[in-house]
N, C-alpha and C positions, 0 to 999 in steps of 0.2 A: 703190767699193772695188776695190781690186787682187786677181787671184790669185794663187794658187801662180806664183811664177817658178823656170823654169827654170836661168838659168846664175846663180852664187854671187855676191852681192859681194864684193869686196877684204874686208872683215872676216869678214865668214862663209869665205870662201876660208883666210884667216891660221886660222881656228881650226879648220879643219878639218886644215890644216899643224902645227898646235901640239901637235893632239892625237893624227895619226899620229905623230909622233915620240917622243910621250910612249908610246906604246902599244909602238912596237919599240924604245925604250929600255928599259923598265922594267915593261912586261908579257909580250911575247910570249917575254924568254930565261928567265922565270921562270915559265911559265905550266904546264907539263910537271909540273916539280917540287910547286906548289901544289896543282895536281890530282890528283896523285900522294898526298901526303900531307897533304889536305884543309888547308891551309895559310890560316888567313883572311888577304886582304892589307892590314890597318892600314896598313903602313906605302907602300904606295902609294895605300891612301886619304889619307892626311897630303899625301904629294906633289902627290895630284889636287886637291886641296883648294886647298893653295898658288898652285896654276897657275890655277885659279878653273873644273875641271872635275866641280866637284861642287857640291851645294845650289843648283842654276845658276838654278832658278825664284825661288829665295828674291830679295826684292827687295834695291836696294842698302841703301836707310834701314835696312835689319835686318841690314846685313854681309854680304848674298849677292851675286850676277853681276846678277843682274837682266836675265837671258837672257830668251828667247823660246823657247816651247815648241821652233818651230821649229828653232830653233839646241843646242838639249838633242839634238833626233833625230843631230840633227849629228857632234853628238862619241858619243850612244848606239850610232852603226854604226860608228866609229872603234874605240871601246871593246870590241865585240861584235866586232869582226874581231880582234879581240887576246886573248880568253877569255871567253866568256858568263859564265865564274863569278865571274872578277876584277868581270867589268863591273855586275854583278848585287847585288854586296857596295856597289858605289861608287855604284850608282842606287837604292839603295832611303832615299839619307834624303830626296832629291827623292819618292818615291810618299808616305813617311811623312806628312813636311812639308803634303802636298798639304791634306788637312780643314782644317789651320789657316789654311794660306794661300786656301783656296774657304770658308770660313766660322767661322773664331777672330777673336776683338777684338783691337783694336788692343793692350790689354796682354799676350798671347797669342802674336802676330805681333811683339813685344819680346822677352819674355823665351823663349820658347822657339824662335824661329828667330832670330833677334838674339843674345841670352845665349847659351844653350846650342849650340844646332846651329852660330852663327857666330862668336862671339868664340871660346867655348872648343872648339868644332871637335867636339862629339860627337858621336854616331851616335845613330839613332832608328829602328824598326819599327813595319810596318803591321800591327796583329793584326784580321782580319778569318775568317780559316779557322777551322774547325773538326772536330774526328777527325768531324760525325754532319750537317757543314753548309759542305760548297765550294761547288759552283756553283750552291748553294740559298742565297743569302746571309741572304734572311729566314729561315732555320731555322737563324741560333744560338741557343745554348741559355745561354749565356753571361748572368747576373743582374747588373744593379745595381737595388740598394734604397735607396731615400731612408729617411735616418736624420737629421734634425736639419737640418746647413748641409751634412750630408755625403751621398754613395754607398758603399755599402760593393757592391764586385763579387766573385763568385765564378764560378767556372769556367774553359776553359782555352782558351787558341789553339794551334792546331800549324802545321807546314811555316811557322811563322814565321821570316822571310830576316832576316840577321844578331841575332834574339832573343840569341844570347849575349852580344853585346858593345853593344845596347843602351844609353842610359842613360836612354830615355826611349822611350814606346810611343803610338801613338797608336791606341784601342783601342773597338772595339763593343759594345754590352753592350746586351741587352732591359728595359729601363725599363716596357715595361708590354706584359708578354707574351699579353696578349687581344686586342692591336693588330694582332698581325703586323706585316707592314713597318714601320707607324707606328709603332709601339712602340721600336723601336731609337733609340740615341740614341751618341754617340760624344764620347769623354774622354780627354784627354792623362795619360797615369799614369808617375811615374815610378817609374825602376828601382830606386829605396830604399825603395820603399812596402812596410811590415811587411805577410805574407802574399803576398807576390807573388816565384813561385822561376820560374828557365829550367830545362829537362829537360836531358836529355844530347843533344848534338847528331846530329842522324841521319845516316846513314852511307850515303852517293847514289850512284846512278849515274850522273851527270854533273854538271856544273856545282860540282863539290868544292869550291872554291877558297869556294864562295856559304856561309856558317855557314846550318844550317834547325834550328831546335830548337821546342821547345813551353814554352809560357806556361801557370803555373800561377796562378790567382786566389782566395786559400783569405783570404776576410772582406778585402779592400785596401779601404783608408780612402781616398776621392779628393775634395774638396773640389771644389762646385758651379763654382766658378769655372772646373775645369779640363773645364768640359762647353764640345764644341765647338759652336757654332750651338744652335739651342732642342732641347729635351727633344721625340724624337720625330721628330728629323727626319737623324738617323744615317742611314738606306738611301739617302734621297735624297745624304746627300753621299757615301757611298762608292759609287753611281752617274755621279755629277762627278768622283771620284775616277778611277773607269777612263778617263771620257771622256779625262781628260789626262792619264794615264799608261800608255795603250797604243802612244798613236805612240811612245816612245819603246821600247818595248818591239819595236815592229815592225821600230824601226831597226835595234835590237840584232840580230834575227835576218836584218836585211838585210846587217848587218857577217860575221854567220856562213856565210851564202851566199854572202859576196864570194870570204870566205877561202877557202871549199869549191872557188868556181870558179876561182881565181888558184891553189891548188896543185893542182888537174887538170889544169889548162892548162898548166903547166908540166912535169908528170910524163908529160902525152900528149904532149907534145913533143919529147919527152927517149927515153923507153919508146919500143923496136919489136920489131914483131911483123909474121912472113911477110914482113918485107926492108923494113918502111916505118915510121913513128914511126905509132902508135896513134891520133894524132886524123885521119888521114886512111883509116882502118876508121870508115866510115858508123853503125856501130853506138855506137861513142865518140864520132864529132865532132857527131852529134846531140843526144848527151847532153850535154855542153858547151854547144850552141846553147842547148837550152831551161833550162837553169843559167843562162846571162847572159840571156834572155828574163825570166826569173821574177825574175831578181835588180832586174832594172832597173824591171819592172812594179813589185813590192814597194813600192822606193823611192819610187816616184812617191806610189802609198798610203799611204805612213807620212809623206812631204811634205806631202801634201793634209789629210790629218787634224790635222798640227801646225798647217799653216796653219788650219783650221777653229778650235780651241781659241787661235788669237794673236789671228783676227780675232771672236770671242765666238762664234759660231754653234755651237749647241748644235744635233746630229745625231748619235746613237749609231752610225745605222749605217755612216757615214765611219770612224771608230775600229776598230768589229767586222770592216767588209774591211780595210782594213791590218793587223790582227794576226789576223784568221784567214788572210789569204793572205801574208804574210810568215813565223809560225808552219810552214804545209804546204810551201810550197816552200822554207826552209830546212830542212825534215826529208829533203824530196825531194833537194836539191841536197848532205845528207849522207850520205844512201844510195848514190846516183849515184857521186860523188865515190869513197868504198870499191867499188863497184864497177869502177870505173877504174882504181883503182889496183892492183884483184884481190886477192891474198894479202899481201902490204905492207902493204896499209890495213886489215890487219886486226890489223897490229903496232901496237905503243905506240908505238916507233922513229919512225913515220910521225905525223904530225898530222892526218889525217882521221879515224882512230882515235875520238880525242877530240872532234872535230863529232861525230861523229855519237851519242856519250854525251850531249855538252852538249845538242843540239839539241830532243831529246823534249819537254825541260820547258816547250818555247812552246808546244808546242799544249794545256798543261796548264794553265799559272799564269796569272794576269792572267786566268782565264776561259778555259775552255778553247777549240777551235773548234767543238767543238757550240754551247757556249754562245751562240757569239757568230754563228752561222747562227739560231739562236732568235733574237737581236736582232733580225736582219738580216729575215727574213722578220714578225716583228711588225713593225718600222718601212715595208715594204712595205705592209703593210694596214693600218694605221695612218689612211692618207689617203683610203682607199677608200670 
C-alpha cells in the first residue's frame, strides 16, 4: 500500500483549479454580504452541486462524484479559503449522508442519497447535539420508542448546521436508555414527519452565511426501516462518522489560514512603518513565518488522515491531530493576522475581521479540541 503523496495528479490538480475558481467567482464577492446579513447560500449550493462539488462522497450508482475522501479535503480548503460559512452550509450534506453511506442498506443508499440528496438535489442534516449533551455524545436525552413496525421519537437537537432548509435529517435517539452508548441507535427522519418543527435560527458570531437552528421531536412517527445499521449501534456510527468527516473539516480550516496568511502577506508588504514595509519588522515577519509553518503542517494532517479513511485504516487519533491542530492554528493564524494588520483588521472594510469571527467555531464543532486531546491521549494508552 502506497502513502500520502505529496505532489497532486493532473485530476486532483484540475479540481483543485475548478474549485478555486468557483470560489473567487461566486463566493469570495459575495461572502461579506452573506455574513453580513446571515444569507443561507442555496443558490451557490445549486451551482456547487452542478459542478459535482457537493455530496462528493455519495457514490456515482446513487447520482454522486464518487470522490475520495482525500479529494473532498481538496476542494473543503478551496471552499474554506472562500468563507467557512458558505463552505460549512455546502459540506454538511456530505457529514449527513455519511451513517447511511458507513452503514444504511442498499435501499437507503437509493432512495435517500440517490432519490432525494442526488436526482432531486436536497439538503440533509446531522442531528447529533444536544442543549444538555455536546461533546458527551452518549448523554442524549433524545427517545425513540418502539410502538408496533414504528418509533415514535421525542426530544430536541440544537446548533443543528442548515436544520432550516433541511428536507431530510439523519438523527440519534436513545433506544434503550439503561445502555448508555449501546442504547443509541440512529434514523433517517424526514422533514414532513407530523410532530417534528425547526426553532428560529440562532443568531452567531461567525460563520452567518452557515443556517444553526434546533430540532424539535414532539411524538414523530419514523418507520423501522428508516433505522440505520442495527438497533444500538448509533454511537458506534456517529464515531465512523467524525473519523471521516474531520479531515474535511481540518481542510476547511487550512483554507482559513491560507486566506489569513495570503492577506498579511500582502498587507505587510504593502503597509510601512519607521521608513520600511512591515514584514521586515522581526516582530511581523515572524509572525508570517509561523502562519505558513502551521498552515503547511495542517495540511499535511488533514492529507494524512483523508488518506487513512481512503485507504480503510481505522485510527481516531490521525483524525483528532488534524482537526485539533488545523482548528488551533487557524484560530492562531486569525488572531495574528488582526494583529498585523492593527486597527484595519478590526474594521469590517478589511477581511481578517471576518477570519477571525468565522474561525472560533473549529475548535468547537466536530468535537472540540479538548475532545479530541481526550482521543488522542486514550489512543496513546490504548496499546500500552
Amino acid at each position: 500500500m502506497s502513502g500520502p503523496q505529496f505532489q497532486l495528479n493532473d485530476e486532483q490538480e484540475m479540481l483543485v483549479r475548478m474549485t478555486r475558481d468557483f470560489v473567487a467567482d461566486n463566493i469570495i464577492p459575495v461572502a461579506a454580504e452573506y455574513d453580513e446579513k446571515a444569507i443561507f447560500p442555496e443558490d451557490i449550493f445549486h451551482k456547487a452541486r452542478d459542478l459535482g462539488i457537493v455530496n462528493m462522497l455519495i457514490p456515482e450508482e446513487y447520482g454522486g462524484v464518487g470522490a475520495s475522501a482525500f479529494e473532498e479535503t481538496l476542494v473543503s480548503e478551496e471552499l474554506g479559503y472562500g468563507c467557512t460559512g458558505i463552505s460549512s452550509s455546502l459540506g454538511v450534506n456530505s457529514l449527513a449522508t455519511l451513517p447511511i453511506l458507513i452503514a444504511g442498506d442498499e435501499q437507503q443508499k437509493a432512495y435517500w442519497l440517490g432519490e432525494r440528496a442526488g436526482e432531486q438535489g436536497q439538503f440533509c442534516s446531522y442531528g447529533v447535539t444536544e442543549a444538555n449533551a455536546g461533546s458527551n455524545v452518549a448523554g442524549i436525552q433524545t427517545r425513540a420508542d418502539k410502538r408496533g413496525a414504528a418509533y415514535i421519537i421525542n426530544g430536541s437537537k440544537t446548533f443543528i448546521t442548515n436544520a432550516s432548509h433541511a428536507d431530510f435529517y439523519t438523527i440519534f435517539a436513545k433506544t434503550d436508555p439503561s445502555a448508555g452508548h449501546r442504547g443509541m441507535t440512529c434514523f433517517i427522519v424526514d422533514r414532513d414527519s407530523p410532530g417534528l418543527s425547526v426553532g428560529k435560527k440562532f443568531d452567531k458570531l461567525g460563520q452567518r452565511a452557515s443556517d444553526t437552528a434546533e430540532i424539535v421531536f414532539e411524538n414523530v412517527e419514523v418507520p423501522e426501516e428508516n433505522i440505520i445499521g442495527e438497533i444500538g449501534q448509533g454511537f458506534y456510527i456517529a464515531m465512523k462518522v467524525f473519523d471521516h468527516s474531520r479531515p474535511g473539516v481540518a481542510a476547511a480550516a487550512c483554507g482559513l489560514q491560507r486566506r489569513a496568511l495570503e492577506e498579511s502577506v500582502k498587507y505587510a508588504g504593502e503597509r510601512e512603518a519607521f521608513g520600511v514595509p512591515i514584514y521586515q519588522h522581526q516582530a511581523i515577519g515572524h509572525k508570517l513565518a509561523d502562519m505558513a509553518i502551521n498552515y503547511e503542517a495542517s495540511r499535511l494532517l488533514a492529507w494524512q488522515s483523508a488518506w487513512q479513511v481512503d485507504a480503510g485504516i481505522f485510527n481516531p487519533r490521525i483524525p483528532a491531530y488534524a482537526k485539533a491542530f488545523a482548528a488551533d492554528m487557524a484560530t492562531k493564524a486569525a488572531v495574528d493576522a488582526v494583529q498585523i494588520f492593527g486597527g484595519y483588521g478590526y474594521m469590517k472594510e478589511y477581511p481578517v475581521e471576518k477570519l477571525l469571527r468565522d474561525v472560533k467555531i473549529f475548535q468547537i464543532y466536530e468535537g472540540t479540541s479538548e475532545i479530541q486531546r481526550n482521543i488522542i491521549v486514550r489512543e496513546l494508552y490504548r496499546s500500552q
